[in-house]
PyMOL Python script that loads the backbone (N, CA, C, O; Angstrom):
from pymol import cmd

cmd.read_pdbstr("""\
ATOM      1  N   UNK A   1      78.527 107.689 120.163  1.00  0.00           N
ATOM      2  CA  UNK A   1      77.417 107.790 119.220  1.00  0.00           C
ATOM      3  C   UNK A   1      77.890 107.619 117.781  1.00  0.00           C
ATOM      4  O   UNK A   1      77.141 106.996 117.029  1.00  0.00           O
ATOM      5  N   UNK A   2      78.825 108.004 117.394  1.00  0.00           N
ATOM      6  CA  UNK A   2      79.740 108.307 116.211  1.00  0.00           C
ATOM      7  C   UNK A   2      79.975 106.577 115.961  1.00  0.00           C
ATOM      8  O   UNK A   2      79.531 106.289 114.850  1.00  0.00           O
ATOM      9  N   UNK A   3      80.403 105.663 116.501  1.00  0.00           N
ATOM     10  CA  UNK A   3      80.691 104.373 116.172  1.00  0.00           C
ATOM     11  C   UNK A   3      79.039 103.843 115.663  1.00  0.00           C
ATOM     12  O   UNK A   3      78.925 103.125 114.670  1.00  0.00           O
ATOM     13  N   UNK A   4      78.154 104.166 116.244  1.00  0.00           N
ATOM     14  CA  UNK A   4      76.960 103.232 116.222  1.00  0.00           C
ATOM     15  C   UNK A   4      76.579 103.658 115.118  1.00  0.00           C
ATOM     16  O   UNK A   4      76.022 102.754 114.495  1.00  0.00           O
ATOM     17  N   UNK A   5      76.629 105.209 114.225  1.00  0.00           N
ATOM     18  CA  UNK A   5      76.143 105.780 112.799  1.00  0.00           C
ATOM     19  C   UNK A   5      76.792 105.013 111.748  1.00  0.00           C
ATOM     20  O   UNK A   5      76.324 104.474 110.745  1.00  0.00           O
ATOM     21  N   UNK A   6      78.309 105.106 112.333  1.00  0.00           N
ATOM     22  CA  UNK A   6      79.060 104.154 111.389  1.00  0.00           C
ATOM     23  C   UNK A   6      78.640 102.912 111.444  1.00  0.00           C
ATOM     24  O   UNK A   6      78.293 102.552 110.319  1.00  0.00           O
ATOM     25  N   UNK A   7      78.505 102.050 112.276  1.00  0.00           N
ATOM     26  CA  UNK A   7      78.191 100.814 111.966  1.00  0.00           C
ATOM     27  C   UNK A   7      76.910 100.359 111.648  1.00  0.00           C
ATOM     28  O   UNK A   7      76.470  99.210 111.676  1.00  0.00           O
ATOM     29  N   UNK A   8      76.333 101.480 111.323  1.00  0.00           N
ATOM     30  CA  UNK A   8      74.741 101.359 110.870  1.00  0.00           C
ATOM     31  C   UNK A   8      74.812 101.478 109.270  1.00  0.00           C
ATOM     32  O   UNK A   8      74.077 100.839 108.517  1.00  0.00           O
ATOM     33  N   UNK A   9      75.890 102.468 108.820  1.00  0.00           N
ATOM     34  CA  UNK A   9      75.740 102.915 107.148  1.00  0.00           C
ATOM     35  C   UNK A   9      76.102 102.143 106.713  1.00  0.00           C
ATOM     36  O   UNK A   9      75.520 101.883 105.660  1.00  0.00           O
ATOM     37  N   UNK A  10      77.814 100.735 107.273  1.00  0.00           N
ATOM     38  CA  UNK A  10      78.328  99.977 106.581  1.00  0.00           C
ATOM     39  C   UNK A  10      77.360  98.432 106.566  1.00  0.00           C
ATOM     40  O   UNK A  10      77.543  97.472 105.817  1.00  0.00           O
ATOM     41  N   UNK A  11      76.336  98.577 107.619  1.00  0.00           N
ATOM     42  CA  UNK A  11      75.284  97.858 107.227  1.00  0.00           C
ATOM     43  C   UNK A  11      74.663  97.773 106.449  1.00  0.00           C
ATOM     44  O   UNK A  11      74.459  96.847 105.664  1.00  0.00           O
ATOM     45  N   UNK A  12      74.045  99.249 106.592  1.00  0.00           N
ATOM     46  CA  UNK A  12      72.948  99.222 105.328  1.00  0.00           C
ATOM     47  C   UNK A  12      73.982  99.085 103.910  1.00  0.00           C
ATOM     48  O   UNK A  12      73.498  98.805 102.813  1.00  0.00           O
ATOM     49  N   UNK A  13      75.285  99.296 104.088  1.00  0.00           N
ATOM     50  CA  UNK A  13      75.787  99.271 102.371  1.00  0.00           C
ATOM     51  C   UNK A  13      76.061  98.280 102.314  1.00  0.00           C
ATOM     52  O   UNK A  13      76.471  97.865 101.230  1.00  0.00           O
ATOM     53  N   UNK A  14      75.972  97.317 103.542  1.00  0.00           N
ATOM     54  CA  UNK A  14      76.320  95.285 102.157  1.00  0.00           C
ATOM     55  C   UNK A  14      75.002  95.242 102.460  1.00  0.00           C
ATOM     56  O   UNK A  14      74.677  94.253 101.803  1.00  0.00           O
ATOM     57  N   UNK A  15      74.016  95.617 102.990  1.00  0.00           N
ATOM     58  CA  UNK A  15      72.854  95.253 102.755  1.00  0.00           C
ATOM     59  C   UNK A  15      72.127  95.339 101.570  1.00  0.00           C
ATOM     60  O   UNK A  15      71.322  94.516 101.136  1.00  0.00           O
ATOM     61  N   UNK A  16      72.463  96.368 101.096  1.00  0.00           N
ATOM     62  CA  UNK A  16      71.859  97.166  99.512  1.00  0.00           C
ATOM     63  C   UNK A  16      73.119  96.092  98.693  1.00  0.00           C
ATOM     64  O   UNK A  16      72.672  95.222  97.945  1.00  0.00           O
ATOM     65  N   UNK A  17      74.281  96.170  98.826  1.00  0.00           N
ATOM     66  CA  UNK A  17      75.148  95.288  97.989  1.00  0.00           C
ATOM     67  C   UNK A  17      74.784  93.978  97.665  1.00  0.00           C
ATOM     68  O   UNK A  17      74.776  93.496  96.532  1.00  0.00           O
ATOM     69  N   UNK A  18      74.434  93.336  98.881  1.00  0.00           N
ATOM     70  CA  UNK A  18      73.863  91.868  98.856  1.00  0.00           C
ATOM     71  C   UNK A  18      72.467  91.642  98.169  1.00  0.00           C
ATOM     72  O   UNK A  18      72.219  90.589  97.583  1.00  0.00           O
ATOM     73  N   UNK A  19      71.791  92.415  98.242  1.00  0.00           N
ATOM     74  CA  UNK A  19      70.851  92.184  97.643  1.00  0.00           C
ATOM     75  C   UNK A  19      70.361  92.750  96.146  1.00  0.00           C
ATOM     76  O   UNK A  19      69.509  92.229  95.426  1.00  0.00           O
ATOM     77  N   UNK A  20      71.166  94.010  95.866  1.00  0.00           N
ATOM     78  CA  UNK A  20      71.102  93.872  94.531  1.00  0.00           C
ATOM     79  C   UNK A  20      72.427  93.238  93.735  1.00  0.00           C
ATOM     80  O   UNK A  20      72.353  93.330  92.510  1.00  0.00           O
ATOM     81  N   UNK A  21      73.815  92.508  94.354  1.00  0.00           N
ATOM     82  CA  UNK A  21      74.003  91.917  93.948  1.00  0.00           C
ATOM     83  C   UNK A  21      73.670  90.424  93.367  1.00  0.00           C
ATOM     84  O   UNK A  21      74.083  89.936  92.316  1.00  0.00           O
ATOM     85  N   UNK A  22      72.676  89.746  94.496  1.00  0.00           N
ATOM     86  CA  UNK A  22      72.060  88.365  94.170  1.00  0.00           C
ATOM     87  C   UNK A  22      71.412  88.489  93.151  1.00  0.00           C
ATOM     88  O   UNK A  22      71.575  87.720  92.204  1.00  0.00           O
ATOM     89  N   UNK A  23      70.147  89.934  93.122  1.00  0.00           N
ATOM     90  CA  UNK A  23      69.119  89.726  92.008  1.00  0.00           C
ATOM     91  C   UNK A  23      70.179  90.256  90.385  1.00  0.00           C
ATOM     92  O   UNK A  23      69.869  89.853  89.264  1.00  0.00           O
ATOM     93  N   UNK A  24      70.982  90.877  90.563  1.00  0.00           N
ATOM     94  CA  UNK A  24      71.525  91.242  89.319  1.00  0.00           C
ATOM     95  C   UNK A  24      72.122  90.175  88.992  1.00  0.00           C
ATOM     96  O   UNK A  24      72.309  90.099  87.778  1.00  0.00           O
ATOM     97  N   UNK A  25      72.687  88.882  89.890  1.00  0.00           N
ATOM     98  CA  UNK A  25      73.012  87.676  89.193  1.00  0.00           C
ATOM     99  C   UNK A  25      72.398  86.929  88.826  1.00  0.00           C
ATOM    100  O   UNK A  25      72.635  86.170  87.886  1.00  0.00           O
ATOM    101  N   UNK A  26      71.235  86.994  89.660  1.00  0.00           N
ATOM    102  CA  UNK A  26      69.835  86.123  88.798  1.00  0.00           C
ATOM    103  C   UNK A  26      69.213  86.356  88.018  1.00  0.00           C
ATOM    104  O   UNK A  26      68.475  85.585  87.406  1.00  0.00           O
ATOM    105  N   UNK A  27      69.419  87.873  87.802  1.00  0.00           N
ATOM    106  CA  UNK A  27      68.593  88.471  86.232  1.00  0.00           C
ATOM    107  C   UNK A  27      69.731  87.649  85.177  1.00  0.00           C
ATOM    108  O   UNK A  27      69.565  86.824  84.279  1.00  0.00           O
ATOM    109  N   UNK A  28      70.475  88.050  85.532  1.00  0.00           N
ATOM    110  CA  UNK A  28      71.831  87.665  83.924  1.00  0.00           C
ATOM    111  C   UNK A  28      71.963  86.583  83.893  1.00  0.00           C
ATOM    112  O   UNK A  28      72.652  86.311  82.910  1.00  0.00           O
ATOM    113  N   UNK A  29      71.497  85.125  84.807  1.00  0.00           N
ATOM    114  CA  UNK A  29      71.638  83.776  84.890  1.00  0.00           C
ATOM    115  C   UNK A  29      70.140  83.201  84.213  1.00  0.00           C
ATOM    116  O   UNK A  29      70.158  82.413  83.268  1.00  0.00           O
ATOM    117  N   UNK A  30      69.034  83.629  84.736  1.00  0.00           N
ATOM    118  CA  UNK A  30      67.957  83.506  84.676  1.00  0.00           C
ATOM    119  C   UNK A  30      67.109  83.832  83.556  1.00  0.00           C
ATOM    120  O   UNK A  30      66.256  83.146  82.994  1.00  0.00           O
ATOM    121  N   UNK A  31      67.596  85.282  83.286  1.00  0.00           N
ATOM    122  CA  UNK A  31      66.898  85.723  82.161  1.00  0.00           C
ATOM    123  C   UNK A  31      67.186  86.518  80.829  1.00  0.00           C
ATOM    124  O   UNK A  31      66.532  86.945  79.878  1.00  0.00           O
ATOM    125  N   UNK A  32      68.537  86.498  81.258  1.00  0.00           N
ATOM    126  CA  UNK A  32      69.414  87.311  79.938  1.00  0.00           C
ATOM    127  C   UNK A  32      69.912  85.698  79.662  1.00  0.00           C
ATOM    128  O   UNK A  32      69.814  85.582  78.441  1.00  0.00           O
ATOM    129  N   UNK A  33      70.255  84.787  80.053  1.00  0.00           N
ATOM    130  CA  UNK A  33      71.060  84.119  79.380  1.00  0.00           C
ATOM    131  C   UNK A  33      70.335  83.007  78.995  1.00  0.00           C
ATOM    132  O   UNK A  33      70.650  82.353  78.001  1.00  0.00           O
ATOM    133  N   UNK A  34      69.281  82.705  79.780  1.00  0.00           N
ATOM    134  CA  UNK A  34      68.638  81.424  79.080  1.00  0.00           C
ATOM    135  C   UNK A  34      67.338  81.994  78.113  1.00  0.00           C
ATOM    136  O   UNK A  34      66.850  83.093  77.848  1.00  0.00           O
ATOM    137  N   UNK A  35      67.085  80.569  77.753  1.00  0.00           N
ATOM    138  CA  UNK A  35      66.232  81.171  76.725  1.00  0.00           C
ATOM    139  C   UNK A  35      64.644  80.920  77.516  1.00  0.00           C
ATOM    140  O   UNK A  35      64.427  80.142  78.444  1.00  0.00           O
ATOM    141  N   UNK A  36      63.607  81.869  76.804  1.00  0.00           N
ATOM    142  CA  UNK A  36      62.163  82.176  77.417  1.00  0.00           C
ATOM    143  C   UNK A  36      62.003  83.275  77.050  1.00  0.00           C
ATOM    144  O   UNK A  36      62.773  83.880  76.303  1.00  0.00           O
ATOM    145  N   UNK A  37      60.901  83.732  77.555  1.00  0.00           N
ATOM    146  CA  UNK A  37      59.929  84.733  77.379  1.00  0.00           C
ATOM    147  C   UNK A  37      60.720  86.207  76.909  1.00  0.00           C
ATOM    148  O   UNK A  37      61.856  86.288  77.376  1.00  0.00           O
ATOM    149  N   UNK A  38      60.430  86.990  76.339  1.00  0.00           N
ATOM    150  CA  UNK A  38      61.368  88.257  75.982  1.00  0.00           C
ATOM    151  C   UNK A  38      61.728  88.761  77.627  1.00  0.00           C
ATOM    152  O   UNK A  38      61.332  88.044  78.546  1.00  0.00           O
ATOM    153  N   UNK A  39      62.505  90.043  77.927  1.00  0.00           N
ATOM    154  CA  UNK A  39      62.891  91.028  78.769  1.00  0.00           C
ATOM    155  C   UNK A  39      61.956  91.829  78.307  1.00  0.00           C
ATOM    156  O   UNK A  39      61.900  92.169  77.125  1.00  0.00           O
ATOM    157  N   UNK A  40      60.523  92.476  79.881  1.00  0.00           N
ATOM    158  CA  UNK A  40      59.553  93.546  79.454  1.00  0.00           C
ATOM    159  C   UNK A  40      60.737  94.637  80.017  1.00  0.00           C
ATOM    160  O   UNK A  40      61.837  94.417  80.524  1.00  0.00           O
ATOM    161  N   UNK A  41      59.956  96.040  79.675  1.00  0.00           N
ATOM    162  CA  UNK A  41      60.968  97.216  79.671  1.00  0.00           C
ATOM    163  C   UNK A  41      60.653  97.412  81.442  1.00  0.00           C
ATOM    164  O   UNK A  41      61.145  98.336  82.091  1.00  0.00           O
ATOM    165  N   UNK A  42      59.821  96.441  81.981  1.00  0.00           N
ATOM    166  CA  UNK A  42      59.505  96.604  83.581  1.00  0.00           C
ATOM    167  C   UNK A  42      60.764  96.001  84.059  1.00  0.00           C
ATOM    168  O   UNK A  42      61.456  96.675  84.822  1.00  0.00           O
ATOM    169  N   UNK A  43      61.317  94.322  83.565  1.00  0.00           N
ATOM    170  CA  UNK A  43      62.778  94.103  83.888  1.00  0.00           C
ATOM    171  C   UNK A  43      63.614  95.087  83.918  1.00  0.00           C
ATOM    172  O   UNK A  43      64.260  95.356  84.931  1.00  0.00           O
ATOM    173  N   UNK A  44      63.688  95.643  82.982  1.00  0.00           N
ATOM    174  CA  UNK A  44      64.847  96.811  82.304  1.00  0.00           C
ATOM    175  C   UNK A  44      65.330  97.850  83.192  1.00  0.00           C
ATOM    176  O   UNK A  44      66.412  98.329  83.528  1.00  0.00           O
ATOM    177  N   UNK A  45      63.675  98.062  83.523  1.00  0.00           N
ATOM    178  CA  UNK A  45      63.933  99.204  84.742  1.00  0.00           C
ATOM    179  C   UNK A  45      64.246  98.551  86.412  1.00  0.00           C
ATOM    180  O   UNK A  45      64.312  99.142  87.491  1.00  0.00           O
ATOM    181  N   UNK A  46      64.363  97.402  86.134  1.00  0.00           N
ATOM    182  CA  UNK A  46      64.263  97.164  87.851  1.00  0.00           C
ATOM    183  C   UNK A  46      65.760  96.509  87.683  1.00  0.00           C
ATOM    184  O   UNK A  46      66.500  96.550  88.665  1.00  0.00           O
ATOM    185  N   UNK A  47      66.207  95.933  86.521  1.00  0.00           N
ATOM    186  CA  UNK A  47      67.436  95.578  86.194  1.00  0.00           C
ATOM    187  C   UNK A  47      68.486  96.959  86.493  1.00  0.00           C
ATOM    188  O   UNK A  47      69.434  96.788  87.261  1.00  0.00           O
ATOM    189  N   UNK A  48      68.313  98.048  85.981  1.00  0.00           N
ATOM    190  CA  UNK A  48      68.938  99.325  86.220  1.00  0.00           C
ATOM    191  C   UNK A  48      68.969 100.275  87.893  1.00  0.00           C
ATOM    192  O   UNK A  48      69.882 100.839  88.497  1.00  0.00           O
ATOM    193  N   UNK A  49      67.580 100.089  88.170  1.00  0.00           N
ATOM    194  CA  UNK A  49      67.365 100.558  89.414  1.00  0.00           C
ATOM    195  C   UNK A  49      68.438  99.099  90.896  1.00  0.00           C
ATOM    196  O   UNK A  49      68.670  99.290  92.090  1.00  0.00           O
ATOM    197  N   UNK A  50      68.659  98.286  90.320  1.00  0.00           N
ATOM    198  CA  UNK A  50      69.409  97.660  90.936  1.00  0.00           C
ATOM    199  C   UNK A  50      70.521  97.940  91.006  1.00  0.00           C
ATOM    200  O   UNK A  50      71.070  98.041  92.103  1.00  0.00           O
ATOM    201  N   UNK A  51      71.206  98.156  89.786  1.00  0.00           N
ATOM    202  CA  UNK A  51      72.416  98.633  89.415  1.00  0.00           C
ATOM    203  C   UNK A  51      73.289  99.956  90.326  1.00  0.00           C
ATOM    204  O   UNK A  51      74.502 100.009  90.527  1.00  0.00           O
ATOM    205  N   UNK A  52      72.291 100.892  90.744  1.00  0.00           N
ATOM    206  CA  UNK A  52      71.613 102.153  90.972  1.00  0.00           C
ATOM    207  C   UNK A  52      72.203 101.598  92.598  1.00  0.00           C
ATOM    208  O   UNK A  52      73.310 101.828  93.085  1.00  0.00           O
ATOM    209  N   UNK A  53      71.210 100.915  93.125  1.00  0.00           N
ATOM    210  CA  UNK A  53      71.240 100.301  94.475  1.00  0.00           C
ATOM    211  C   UNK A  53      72.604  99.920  95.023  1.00  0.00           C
ATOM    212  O   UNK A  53      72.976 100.216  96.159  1.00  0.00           O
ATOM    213  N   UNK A  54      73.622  98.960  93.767  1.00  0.00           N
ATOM    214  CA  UNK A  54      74.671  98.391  94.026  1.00  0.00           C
ATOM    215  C   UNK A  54      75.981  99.760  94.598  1.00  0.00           C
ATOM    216  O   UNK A  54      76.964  99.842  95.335  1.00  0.00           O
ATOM    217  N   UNK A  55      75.178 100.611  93.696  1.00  0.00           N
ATOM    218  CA  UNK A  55      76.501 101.666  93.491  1.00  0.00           C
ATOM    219  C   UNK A  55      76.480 102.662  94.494  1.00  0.00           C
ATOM    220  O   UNK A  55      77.485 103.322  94.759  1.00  0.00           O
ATOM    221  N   UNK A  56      75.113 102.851  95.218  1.00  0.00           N
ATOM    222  CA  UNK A  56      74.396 103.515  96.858  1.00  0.00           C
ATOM    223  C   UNK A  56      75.276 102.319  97.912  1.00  0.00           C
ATOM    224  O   UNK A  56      76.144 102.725  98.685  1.00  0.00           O
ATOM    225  N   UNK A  57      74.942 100.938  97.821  1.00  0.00           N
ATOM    226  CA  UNK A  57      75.668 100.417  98.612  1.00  0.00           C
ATOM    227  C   UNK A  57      77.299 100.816  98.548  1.00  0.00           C
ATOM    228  O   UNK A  57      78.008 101.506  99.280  1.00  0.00           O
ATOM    229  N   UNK A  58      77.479 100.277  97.684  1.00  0.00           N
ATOM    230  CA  UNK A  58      79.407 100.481  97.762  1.00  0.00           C
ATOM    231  C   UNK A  58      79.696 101.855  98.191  1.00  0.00           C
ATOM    232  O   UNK A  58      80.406 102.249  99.117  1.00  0.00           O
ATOM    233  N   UNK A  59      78.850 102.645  97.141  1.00  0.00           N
ATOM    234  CA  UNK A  59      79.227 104.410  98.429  1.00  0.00           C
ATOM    235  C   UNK A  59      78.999 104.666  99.945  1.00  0.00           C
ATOM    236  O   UNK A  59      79.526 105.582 100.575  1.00  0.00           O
ATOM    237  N   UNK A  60      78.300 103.906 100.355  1.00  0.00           N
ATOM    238  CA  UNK A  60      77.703 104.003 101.738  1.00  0.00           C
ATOM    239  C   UNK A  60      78.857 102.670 102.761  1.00  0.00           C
ATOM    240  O   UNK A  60      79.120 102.514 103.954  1.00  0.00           O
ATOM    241  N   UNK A  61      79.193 102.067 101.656  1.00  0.00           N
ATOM    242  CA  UNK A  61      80.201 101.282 102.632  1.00  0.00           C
ATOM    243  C   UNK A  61      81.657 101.888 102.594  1.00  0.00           C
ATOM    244  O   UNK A  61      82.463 101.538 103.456  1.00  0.00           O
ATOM    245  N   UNK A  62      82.023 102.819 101.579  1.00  0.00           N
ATOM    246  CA  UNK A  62      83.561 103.650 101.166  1.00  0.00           C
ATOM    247  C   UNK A  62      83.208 104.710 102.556  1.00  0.00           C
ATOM    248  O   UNK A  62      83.906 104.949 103.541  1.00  0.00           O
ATOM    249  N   UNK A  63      82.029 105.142 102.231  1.00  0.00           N
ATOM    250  CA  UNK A  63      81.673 106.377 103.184  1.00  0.00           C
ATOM    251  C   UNK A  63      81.909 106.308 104.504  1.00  0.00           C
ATOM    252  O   UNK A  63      82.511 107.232 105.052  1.00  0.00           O
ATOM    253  N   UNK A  64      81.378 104.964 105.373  1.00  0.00           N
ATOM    254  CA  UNK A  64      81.592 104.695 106.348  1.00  0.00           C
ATOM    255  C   UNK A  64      82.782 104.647 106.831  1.00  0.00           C
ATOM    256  O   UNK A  64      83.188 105.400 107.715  1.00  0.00           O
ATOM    257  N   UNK A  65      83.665 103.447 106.102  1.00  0.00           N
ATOM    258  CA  UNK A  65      85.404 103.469 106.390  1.00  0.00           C
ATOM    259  C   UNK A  65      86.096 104.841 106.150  1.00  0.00           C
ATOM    260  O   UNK A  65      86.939 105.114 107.004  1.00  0.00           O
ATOM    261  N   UNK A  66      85.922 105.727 105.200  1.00  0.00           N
ATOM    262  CA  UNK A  66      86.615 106.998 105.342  1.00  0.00           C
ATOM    263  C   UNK A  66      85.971 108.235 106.738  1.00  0.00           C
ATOM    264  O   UNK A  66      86.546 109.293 106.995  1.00  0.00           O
ATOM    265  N   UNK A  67      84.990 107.851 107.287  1.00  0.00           N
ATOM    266  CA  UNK A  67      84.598 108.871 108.218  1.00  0.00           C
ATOM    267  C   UNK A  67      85.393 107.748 109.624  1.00  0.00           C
ATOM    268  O   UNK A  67      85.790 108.219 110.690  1.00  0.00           O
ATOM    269  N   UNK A  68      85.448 106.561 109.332  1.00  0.00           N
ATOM    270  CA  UNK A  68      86.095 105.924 110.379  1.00  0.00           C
ATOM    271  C   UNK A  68      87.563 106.065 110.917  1.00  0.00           C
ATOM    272  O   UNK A  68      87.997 105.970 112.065  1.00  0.00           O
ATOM    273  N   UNK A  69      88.190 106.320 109.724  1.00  0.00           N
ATOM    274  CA  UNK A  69      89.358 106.156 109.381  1.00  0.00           C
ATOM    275  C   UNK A  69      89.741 108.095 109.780  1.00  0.00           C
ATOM    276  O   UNK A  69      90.877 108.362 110.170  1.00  0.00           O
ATOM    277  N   UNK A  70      88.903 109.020 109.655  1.00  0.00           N
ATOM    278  CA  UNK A  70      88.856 110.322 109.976  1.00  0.00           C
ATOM    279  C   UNK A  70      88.429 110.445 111.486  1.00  0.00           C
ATOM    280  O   UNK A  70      88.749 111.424 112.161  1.00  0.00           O
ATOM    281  N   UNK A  71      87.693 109.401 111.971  1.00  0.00           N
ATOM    282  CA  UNK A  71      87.290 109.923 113.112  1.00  0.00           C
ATOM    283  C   UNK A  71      88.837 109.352 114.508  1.00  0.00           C
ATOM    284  O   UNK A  71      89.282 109.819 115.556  1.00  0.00           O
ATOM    285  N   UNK A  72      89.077 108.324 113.763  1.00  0.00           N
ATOM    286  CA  UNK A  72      90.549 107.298 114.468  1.00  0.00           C
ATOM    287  C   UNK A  72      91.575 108.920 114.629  1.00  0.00           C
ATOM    288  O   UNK A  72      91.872 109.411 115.718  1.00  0.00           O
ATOM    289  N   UNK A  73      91.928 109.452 113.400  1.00  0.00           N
ATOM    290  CA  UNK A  73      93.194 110.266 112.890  1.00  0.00           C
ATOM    291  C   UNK A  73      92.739 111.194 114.282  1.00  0.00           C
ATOM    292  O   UNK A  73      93.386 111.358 115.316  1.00  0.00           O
ATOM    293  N   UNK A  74      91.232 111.793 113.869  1.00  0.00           N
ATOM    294  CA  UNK A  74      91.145 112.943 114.909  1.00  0.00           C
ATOM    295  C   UNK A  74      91.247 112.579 116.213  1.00  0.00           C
ATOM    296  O   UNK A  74      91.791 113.515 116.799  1.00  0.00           O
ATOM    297  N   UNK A  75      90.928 111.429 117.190  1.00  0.00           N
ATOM    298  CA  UNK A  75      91.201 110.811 118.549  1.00  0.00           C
ATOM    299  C   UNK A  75      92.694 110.714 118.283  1.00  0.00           C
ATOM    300  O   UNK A  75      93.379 110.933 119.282  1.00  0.00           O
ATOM    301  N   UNK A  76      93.360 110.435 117.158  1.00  0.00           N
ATOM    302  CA  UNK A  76      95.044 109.987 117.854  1.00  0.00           C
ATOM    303  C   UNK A  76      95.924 111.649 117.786  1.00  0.00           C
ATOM    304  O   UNK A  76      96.970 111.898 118.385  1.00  0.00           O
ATOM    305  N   UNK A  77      95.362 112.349 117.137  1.00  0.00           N
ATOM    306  CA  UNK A  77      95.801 113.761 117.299  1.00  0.00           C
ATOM    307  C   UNK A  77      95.292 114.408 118.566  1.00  0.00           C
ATOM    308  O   UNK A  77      96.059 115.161 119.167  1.00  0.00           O
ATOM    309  N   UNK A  78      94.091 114.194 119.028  1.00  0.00           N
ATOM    310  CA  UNK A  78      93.698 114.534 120.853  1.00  0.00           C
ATOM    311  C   UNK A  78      94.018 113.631 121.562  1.00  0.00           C
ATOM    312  O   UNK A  78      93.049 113.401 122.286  1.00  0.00           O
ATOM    313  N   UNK A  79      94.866 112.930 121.801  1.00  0.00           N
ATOM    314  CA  UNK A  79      95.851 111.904 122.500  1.00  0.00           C
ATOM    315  C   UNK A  79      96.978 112.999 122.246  1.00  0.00           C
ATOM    316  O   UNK A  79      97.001 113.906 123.078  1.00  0.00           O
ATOM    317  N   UNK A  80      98.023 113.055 121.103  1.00  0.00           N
ATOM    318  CA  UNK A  80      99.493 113.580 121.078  1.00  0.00           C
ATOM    319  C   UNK A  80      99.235 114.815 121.765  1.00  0.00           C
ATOM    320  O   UNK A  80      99.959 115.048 122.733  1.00  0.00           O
ATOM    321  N   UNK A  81      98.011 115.979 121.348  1.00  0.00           N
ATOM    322  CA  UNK A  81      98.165 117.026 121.946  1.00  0.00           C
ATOM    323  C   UNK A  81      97.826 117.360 123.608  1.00  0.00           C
ATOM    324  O   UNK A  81      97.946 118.443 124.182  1.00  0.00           O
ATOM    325  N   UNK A  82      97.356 116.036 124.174  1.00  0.00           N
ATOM    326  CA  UNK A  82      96.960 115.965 125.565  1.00  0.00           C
ATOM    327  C   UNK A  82      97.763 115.833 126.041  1.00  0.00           C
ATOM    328  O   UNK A  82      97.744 115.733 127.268  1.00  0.00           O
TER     329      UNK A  82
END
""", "prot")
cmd.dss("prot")
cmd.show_as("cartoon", "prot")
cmd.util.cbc("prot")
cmd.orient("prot")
């Protein structure tokens, strides 16, 4: 059961990565750098709340590999002591 949680969180964290990485490159390609219409403070906030997203992903993908990497240690220590 323990493998399938893990491989569900490191999903959802390039999932959240991938996708607020694309739009945070298309905000700064698209609309910070070319020229048009001003940035409303509605960008601003969805520009940030992305940001927000990127940094939930990368924790949720660190999170996964360190409970993985804890759950390995604890099976090879109930192996030596068996």
């Amino acid at each position: 059961m323990t493998g399938g949680r893990i491989a569900r969180q490191r999903y959802t964290g390039w999932v959240l990565v991938a996708v607020a990485g694309g739009y945070l490159i298309w905000f700064l390609k698209v609309r910070l750098f070319s020229a048009g219409l001003p940035i409303e403070k509605k960008e601003w906030l969805q520009f940030a709340g992305m940001l927000v997203c990127l940094m939930l992903g990368t924790a949720n993908v660190r999170m996964a590999a360190a409970r993985e990497q804890k759950t390995k240690k604890a099976e090879e220590s109930d192996k030596k002591s068996a």
